[in-house]
C-alpha positions in Angstrom: -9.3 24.5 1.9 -13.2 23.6 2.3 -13.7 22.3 5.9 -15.7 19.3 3.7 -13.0 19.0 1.5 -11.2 18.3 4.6 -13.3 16.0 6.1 -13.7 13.9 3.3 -9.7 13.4 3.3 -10.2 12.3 6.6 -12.6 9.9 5.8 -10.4 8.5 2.5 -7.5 8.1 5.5 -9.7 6.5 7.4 -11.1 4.0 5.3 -7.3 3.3 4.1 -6.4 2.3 7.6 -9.6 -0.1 8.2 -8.9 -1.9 4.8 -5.8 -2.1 5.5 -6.3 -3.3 9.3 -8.2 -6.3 7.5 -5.2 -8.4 6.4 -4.2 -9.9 9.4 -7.2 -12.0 9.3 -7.4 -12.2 5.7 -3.7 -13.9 5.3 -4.5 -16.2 7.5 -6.9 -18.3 5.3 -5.8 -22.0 6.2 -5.7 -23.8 2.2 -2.9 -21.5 1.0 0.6 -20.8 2.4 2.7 -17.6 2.6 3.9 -17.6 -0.6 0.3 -18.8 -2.2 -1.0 -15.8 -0.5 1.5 -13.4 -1.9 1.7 -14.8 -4.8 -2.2 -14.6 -5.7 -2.6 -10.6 -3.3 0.0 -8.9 -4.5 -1.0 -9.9 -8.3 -4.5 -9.1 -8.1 -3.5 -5.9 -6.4 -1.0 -4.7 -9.3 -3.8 -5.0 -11.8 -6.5 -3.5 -9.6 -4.3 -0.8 -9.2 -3.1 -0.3 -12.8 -7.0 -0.4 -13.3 -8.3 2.2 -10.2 -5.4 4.6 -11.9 -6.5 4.0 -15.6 -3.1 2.5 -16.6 -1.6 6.4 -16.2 1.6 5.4 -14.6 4.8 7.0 -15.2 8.0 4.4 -14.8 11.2 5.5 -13.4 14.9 3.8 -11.7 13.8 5.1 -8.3 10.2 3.9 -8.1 11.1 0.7 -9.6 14.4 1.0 -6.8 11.5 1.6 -3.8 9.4 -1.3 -5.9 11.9 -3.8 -4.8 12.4 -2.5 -1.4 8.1 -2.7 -0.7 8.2 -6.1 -2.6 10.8 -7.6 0.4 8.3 -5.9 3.3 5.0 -7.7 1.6 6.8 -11.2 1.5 7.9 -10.4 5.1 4.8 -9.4 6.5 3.0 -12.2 4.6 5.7 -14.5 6.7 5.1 -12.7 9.9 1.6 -13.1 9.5 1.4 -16.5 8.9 3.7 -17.8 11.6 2.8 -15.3 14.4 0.0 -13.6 15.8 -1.3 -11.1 13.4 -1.1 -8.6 16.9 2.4 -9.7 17.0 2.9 -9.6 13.0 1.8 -5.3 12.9 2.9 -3.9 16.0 6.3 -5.1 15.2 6.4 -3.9 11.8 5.0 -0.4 13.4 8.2 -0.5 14.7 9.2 1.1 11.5 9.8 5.1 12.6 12.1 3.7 15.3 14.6 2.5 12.5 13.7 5.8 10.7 14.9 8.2 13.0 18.1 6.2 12.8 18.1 5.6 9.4 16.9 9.4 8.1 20.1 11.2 9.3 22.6 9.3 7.1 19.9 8.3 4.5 18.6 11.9 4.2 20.7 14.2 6.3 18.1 14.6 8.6 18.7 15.1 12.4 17.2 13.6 15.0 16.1 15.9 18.3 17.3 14.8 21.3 13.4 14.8 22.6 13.1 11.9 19.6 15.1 9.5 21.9 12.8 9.4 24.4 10.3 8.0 21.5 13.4 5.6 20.9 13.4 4.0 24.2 9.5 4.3 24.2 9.4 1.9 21.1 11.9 -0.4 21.8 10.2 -1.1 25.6 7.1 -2.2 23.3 9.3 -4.2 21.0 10.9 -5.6 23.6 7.3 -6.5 25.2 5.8 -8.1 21.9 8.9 -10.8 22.2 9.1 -10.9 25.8 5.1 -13.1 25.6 6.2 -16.0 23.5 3.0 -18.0 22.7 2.6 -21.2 22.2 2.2 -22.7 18.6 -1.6 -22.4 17.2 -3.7 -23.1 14.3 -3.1 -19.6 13.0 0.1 -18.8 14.4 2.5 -21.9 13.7 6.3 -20.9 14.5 5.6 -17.7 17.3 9.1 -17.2 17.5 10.3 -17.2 13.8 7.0 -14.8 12.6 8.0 -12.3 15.5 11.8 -12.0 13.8 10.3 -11.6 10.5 8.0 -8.9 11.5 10.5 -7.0 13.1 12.8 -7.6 10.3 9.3 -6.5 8.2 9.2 -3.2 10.1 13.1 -2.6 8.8 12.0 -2.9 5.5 9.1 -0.7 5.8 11.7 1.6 7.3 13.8 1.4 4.2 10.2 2.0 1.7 9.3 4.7 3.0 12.7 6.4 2.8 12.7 5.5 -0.7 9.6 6.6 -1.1 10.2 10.1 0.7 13.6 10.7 -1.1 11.8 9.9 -5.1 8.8 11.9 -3.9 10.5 15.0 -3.0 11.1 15.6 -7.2 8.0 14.1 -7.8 5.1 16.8 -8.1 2.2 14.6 -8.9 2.7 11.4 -6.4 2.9 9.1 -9.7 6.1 7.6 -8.7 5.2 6.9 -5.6 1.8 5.0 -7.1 4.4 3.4 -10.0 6.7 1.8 -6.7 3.6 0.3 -4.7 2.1 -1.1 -8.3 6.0 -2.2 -9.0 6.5 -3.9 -5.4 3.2 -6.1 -6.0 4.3 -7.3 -9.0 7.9 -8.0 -8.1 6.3 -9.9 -4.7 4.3 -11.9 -7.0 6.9 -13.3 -9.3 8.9 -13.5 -6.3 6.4 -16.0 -4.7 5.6 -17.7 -8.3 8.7 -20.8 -7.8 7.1 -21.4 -4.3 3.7 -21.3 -4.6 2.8 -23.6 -7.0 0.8 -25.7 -7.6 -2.0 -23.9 -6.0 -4.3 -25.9 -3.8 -8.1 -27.1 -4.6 -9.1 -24.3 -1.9 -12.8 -23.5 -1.4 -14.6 -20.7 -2.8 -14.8 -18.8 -0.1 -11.0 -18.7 0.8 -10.4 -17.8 -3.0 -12.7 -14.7 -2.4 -10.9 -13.6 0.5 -7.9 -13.4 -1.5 -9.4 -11.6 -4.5 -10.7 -9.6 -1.8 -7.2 -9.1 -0.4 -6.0 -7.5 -3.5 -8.6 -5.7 -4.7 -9.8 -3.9 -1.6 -7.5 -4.5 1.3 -4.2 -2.9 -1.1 -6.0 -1.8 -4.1 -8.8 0.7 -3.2 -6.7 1.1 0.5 -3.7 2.8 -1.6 -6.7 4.9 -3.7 -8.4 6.2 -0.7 -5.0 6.5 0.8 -3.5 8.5 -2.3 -6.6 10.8 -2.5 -6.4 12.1 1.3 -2.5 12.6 1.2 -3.2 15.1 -1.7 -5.6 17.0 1.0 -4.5 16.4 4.2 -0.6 16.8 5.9 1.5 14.1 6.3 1.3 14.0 10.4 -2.4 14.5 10.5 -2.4 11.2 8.2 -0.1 9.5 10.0 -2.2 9.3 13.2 -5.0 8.6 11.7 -3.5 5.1 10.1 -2.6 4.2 13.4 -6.6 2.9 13.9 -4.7 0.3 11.6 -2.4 -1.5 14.0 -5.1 -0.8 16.7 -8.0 -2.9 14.5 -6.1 -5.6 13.1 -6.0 -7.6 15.8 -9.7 -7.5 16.4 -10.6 -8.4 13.0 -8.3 -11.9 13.3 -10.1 -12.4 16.7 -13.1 -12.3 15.8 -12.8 -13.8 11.9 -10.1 -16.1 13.3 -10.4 -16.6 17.2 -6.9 -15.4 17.5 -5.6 -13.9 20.8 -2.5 -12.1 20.7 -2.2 -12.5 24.6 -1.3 -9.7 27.2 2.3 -8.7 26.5 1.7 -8.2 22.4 -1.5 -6.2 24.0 0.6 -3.9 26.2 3.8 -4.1 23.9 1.5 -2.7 20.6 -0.2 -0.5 23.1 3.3 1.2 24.0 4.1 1.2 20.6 1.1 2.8 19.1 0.7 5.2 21.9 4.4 6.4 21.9 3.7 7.2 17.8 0.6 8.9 18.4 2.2 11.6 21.2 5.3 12.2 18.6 3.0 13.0 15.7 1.0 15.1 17.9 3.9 16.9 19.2 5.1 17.1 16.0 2.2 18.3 14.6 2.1 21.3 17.1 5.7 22.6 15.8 5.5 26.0 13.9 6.0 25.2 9.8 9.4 26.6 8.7 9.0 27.8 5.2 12.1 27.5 2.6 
């Protein structure tokens, strides 16, 4: 492969991560609640999607299946986010490769390495951390202790997507089904949040941008560039460089917000992130065994 070619991957990857490291301060517009959010995000997002891909979508049980499964971690996170610190809300659901390596040996038959429990432990310190610093109720962050349960809980169900996703992809050549269940969880998470979120609030234009915005952009062209590079680029290379993700999102809600996620969610993310970047460099180091 062309070293540009490469590069340009790289750069696709990248700009997936910072659009998608914009939500945290994006959800937390004040006129509209979790639900309104949802409700209005993941609907845009379906159609920009079905639009970015020119409507060439192939439908199937399993990516419907993983549709459902993505629409419970949107809602979640959209919970998370809204109660807790958006520092709190994503390092907790990066918690997701933790409930992997359990999950992926009875889900998958894969095995776990003994070396992978040190990355166990390493996780679950920084878990541990992000609920240890219990912040007081804010503006932006309204029940601490509630948003932190449902980003962990968001971080199962991310867990549980991307197992999905792995186990319809490996008979999928062209990635289509795995486009089909992203396009299908938006639009489940929207009807989901329809009962709850109306009637919609006399918000101001602004805020109404920022969700159009949220759709469009921070899932819609994110999963494009994202899709794009993961055609070019392997899996673990990709996987380190969404981590700028979790490191950026709190940095957008502080300075668009005036959030701060405080010193233990600092050091708690901080382990976390750091603990997935040395595994998927160590991982990527290990010699390819062909089948």
């Amino acid at each position: 492969m062309a070293n540009t070619e490469r590069n340009a991957a790289r750069l696709q990857a990248l700009a997936a991560a910072v659009l998608f490291s914009t939500g945290g301060a994006g959800i937390k517009v004040e006129s509209f609640n979790a639900a309104q959010v949802s409700m209005v995000r993941s609907g845009i997002a379906a159609v920009a999607l079905l639009v970015w891909l020119g409507g060439r979508i192939r439908w199937t049980p399993g990516a419907v299946g993983a549709g459902v499964i993505y629409a419970v971690t949107l809602s979640l996170f959209m919970g998370a986010t809204k109660l807790t610190t958006a520092a709190n809300a994503i390092f907790l659901q990066s918690t997701a490769p933790l409930y992997l390596l359990v999950l992926a040996p009875l889900v998958l038959h894969e095995r776990v390495r003994r070396r992978e429990t040190l990355y166990l432990a390493a996780v679950g310190a920084g878990m541990a951390l992000c609920f240890v610093g219990r912040s007081a109720a804010t503006a932006t962050a309204s029940n601490p202790a509630l948003g932190n349960w449902l980003a962990a809980a968001s971080g199962l169900a991310w867990a549980l997507t991307l197992l999905m996703l792995r186990k319809i992809g490996r008979a999928d050549a062209d990635g289509n089904a795995t486009v089909a269940a992203v396009i299908a969880g938006n639009g489940i998470a929207f009807l989901g949040a329809v009962p709850f979120a109306l009637p919609l609030p006399a918000a101001a234009a602004g805020e109404w941008a920022t969700l159009v915005y949220l759709g469009v952009f921070q899932i819609g062209l994110a999963y494009v560039c994202l899709s794009a590079a993961l055609r070019r680029l392997p899996a673990l290379e990709i996987s380190l460089l969404l981590l700028l993700e979790p490191v950026l999102n709190p940095v957008w809600t502080w300075i668009v917000r005036g959030e701060s996620p405080g010193g233990w969610t600092i050091l708690g993310g901080g382990v976390i992130v750091g603990a997935t970047a040395v595994k998927a460099a160590i991982a990527a180091r290990r010699p390819v065994v062909q089948t």
